[in-house]
N, CA, C and O of each residue as an XYZ file, in Angstrom:
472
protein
N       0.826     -1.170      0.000
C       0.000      0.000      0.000
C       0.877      1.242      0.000
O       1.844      1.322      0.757
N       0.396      2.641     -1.220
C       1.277      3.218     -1.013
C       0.808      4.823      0.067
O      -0.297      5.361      0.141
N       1.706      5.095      0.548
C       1.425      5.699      1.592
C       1.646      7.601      1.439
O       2.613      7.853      2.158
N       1.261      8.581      0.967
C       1.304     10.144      0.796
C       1.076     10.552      1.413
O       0.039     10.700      2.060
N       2.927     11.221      1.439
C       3.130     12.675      2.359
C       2.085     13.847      1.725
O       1.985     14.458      0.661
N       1.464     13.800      2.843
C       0.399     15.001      2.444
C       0.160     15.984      3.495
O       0.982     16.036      4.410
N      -0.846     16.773      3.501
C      -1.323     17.774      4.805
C      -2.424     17.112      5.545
O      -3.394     16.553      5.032
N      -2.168     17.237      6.804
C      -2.992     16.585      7.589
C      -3.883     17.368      8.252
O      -3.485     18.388      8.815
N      -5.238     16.990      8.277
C      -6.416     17.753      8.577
C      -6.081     18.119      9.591
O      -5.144     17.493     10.087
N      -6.572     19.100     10.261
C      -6.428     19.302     11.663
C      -5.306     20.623     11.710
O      -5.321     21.673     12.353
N      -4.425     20.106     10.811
C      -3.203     21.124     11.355
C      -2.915     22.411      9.635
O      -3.360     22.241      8.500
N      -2.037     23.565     10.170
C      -1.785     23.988      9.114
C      -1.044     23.177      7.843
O      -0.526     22.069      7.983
N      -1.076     23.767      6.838
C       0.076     22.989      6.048
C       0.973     22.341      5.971
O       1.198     21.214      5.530
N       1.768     23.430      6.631
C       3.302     22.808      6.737
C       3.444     21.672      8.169
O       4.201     20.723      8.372
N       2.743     22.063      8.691
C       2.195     21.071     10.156
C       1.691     19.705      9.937
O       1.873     18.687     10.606
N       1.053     19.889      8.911
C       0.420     18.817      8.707
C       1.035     18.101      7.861
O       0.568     16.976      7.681
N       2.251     18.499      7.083
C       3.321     17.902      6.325
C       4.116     17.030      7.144
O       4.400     15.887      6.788
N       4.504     17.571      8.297
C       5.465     17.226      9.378
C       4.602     16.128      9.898
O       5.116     15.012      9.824
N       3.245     16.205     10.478
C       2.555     15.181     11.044
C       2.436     13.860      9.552
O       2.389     12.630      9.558
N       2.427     14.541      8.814
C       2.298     13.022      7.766
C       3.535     12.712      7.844
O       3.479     11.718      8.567
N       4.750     12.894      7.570
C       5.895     12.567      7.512
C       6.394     11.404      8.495
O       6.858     10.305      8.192
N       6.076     12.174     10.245
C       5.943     11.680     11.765
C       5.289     10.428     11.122
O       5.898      9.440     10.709
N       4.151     10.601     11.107
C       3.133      9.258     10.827
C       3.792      8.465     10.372
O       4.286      7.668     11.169
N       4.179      8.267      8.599
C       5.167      7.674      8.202
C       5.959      6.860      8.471
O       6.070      5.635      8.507
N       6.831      8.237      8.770
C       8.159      7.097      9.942
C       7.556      5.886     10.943
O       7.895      4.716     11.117
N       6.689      6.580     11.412
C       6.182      5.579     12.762
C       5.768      4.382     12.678
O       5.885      3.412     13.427
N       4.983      4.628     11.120
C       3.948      3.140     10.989
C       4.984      2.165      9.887
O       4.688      1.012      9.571
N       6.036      2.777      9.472
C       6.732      2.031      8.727
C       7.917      1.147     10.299
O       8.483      0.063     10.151
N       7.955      1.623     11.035
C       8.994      1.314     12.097
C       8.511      0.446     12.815
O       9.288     -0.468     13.093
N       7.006      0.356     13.430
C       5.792     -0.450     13.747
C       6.187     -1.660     12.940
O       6.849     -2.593     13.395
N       5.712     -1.571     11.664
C       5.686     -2.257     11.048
C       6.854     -3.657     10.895
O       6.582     -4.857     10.856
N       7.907     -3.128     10.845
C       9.273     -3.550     10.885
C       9.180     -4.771     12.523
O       9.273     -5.998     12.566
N       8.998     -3.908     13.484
C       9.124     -4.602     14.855
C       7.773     -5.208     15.371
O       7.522     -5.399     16.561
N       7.076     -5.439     14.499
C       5.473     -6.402     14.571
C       5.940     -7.642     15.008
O       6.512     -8.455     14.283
N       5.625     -7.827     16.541
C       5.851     -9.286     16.851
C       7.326     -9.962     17.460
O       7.674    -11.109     17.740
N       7.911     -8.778     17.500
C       9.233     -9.137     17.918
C       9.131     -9.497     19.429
O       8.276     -8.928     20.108
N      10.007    -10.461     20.013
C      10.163    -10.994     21.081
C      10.996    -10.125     21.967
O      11.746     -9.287     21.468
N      10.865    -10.341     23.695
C      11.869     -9.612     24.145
C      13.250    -10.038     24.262
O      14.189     -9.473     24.822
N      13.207    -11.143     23.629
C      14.462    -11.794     23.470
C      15.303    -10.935     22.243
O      16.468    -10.574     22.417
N      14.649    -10.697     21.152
C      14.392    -10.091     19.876
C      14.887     -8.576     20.355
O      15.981     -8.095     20.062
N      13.993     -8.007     21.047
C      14.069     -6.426     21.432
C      15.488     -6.476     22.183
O      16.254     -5.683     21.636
N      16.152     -7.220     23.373
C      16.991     -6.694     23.748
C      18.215     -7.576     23.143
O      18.912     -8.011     24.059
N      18.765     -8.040     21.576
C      19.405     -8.657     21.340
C      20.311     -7.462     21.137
O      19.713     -6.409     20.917
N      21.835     -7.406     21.171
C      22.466     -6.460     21.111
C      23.420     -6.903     19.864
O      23.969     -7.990     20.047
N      23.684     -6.321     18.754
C      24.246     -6.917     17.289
C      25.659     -6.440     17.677
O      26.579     -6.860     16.976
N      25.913     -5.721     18.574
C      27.436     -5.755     18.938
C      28.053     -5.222     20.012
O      27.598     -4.190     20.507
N      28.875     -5.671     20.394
C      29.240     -5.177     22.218
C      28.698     -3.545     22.921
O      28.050     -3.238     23.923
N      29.373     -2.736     21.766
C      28.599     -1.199     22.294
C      27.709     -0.986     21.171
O      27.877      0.051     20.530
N      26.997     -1.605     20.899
C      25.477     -1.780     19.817
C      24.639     -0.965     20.997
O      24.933     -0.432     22.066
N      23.311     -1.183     20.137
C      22.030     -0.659     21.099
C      20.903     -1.641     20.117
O      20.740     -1.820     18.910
N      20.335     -2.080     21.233
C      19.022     -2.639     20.816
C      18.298     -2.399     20.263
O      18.358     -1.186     20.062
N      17.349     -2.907     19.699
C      16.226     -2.732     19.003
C      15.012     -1.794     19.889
O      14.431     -0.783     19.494
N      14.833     -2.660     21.489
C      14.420     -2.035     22.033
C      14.748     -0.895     22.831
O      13.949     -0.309     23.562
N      15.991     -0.591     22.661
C      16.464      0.949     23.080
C      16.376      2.105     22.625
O      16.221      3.220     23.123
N      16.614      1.287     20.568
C      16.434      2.320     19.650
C      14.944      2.448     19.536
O      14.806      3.363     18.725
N      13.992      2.122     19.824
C      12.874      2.647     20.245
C      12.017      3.305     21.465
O      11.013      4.014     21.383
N      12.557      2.960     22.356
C      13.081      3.797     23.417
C      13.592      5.160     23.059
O      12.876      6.146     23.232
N      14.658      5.243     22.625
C      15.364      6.703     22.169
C      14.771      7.356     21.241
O      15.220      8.494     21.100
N      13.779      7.020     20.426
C      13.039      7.623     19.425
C      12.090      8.362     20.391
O      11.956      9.580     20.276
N      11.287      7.526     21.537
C      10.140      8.454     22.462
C      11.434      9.344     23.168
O      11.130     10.526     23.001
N      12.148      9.299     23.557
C      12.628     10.363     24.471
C      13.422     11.056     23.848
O      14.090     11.852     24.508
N      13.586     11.001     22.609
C      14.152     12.406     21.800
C      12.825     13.046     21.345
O      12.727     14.273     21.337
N      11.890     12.323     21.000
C      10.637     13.415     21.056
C      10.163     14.387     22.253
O       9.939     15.587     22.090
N      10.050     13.739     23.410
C      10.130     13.722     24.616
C      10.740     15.415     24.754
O      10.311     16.568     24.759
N      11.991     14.675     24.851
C      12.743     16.192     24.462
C      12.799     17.598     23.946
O      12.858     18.698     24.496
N      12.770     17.282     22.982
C      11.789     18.222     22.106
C      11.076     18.953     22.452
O      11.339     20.152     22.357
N       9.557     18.378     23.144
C       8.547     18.363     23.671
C       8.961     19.415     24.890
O       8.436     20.527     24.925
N       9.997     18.974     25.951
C      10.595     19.930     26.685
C      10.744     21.257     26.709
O      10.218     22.177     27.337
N      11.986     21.115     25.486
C      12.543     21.977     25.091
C      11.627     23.161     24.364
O      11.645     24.340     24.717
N      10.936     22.694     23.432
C      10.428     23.486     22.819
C       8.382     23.958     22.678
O       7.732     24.891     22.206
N       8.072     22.625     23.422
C       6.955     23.009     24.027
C       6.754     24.276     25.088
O       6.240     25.390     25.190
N       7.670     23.118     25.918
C       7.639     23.658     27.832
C       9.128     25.413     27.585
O       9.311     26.369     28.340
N       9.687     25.125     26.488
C      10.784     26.160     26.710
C      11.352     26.213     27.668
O      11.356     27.189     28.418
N      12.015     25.058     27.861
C      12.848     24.803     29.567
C      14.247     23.450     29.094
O      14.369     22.935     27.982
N      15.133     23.170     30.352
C      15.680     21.785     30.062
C      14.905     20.898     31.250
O      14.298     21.150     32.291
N      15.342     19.528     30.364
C      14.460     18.490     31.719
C      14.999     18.693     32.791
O      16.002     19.385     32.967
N      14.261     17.992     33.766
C      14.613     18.790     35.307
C      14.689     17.412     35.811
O      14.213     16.476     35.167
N      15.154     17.290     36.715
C      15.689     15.706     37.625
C      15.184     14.339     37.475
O      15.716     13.230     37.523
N      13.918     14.788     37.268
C      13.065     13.845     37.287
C      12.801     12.990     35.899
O      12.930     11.765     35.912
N      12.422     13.706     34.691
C      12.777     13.840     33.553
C      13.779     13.277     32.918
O      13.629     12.473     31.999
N      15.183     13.770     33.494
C      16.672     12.857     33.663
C      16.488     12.057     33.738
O      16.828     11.309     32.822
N      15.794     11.522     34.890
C      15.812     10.156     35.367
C      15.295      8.842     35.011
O      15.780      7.721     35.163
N      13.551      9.472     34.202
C      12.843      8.935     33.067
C      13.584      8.542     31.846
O      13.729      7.407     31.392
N      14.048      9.726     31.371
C      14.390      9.587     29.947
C      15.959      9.907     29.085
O      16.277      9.873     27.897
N      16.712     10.228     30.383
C      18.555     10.030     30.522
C      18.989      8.999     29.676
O      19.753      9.224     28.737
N      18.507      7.755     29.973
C      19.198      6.651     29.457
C      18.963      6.246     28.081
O      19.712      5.720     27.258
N      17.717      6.625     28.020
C      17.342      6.392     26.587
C      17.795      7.520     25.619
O      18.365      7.389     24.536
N      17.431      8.601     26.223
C      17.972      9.950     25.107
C      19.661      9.931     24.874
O      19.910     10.574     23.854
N      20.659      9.494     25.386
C      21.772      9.164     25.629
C      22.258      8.008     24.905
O      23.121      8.015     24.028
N      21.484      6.806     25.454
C      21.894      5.252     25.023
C      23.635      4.994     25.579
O      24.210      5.568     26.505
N      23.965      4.337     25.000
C      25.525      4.058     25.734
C      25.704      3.134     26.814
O      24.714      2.675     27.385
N      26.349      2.957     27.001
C      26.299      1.672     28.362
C      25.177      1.613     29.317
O      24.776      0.593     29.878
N      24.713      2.804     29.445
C      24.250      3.023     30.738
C      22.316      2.330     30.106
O      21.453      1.756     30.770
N      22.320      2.733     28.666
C      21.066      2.438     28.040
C      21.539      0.917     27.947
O      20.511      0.274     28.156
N      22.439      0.157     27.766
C      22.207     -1.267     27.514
C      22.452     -1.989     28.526
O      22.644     -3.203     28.473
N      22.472     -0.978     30.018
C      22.073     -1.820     31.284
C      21.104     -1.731     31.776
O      20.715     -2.611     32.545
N      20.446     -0.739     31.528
C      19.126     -0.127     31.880
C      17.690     -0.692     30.779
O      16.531     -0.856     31.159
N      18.250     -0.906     29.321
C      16.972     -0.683     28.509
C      17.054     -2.056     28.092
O      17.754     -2.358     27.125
N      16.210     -3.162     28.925
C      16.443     -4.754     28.998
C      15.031     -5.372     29.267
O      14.441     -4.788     30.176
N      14.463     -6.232     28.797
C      13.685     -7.256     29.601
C      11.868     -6.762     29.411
O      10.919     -7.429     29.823
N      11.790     -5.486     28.710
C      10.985     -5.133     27.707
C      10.040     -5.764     27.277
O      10.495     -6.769     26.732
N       8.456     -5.727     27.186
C       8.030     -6.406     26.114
C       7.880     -5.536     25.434
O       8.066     -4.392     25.851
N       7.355     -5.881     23.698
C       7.155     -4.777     22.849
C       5.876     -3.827     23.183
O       5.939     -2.664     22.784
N       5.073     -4.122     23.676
C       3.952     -3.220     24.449
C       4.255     -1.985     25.194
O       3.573     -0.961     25.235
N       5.555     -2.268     25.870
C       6.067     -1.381     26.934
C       6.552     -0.212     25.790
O       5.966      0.870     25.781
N       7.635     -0.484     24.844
C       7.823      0.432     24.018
C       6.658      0.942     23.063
O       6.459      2.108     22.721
N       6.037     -0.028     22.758
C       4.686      0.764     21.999
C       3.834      1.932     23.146
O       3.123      2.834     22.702
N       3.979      1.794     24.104
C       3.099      2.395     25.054
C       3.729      3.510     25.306
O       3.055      4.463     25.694
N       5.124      3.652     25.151
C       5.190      4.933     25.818
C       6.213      5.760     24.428
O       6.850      6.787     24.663
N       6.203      5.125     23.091
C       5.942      6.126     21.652
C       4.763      6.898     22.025
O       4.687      8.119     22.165
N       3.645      5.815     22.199
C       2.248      6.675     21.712
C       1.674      8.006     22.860
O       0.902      8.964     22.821
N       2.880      7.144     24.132
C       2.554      8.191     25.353
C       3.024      9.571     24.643
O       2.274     10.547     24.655
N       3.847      9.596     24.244
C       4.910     10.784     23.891
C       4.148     11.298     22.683
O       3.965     12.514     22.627
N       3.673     10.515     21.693
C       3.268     11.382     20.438
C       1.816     12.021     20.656
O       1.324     12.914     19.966
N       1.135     11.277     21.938
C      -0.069     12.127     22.243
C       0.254     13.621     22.364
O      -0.358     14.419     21.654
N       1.051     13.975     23.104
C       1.252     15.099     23.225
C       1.935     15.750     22.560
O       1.966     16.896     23.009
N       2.675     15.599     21.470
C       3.061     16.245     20.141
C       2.313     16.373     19.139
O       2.605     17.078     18.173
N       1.089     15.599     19.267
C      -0.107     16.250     18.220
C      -0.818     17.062     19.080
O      -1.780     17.709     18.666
């Protein structure tokens, strides 16, 4: 099925370019990790690799971010850090931390995050 970047109701033009685009990415990435195991999600393809389920992880908390930054016009504050540090980062600290996952958990908290970017 083919899928057009277009304008999305709701928003201005160029907004709604960006939200089709967002969309896009998302449901093609979905798509890709349909069914994957958490065995699957936290397989690491190389010693300082990052997971499957990290790199989805780091996709919500660079939105996340964003969201911060340019919603709230602030930096995250301790708490925030503490949520979304490891993932916005990744690095050792994400492939001790971002483990044991089911894919629900990462689906749940993309969609947490993109609620509030639409």
């Amino acid at each position: 099925m083919e899928y057009k970047i277009d304008a999305w109701k709701g928003f201005t033009p160029q907004i709604g370019h960006l939200v089709s685009q967002m969309n896009y990415a998302r449901k093609t990435t979905l798509e890709i990790v349909s069914g994957l195991t958490t065995s699957e999600l936290d397989f690491l393809p190389a010693k300082d690799g990052n997971s499957i389920g990290a790199l989805l992880l780091h996709i919500a908390a660079v939105e996340k971010g964003f969201q911060i930054e340019i919603f709230d016009g602030r930096s995250p504050n301790e708490q925030e850090m503490l949520d979304w540090g490891s993932p916005y980062s990744l690095g050792e600290k994400g492939r001790e931390e971002i483990k044991g996952y089911p894919l629900d958990f990462y689906l749940t908290k993309l969609e947490e995050v993109r609620k509030r970017t639409l």
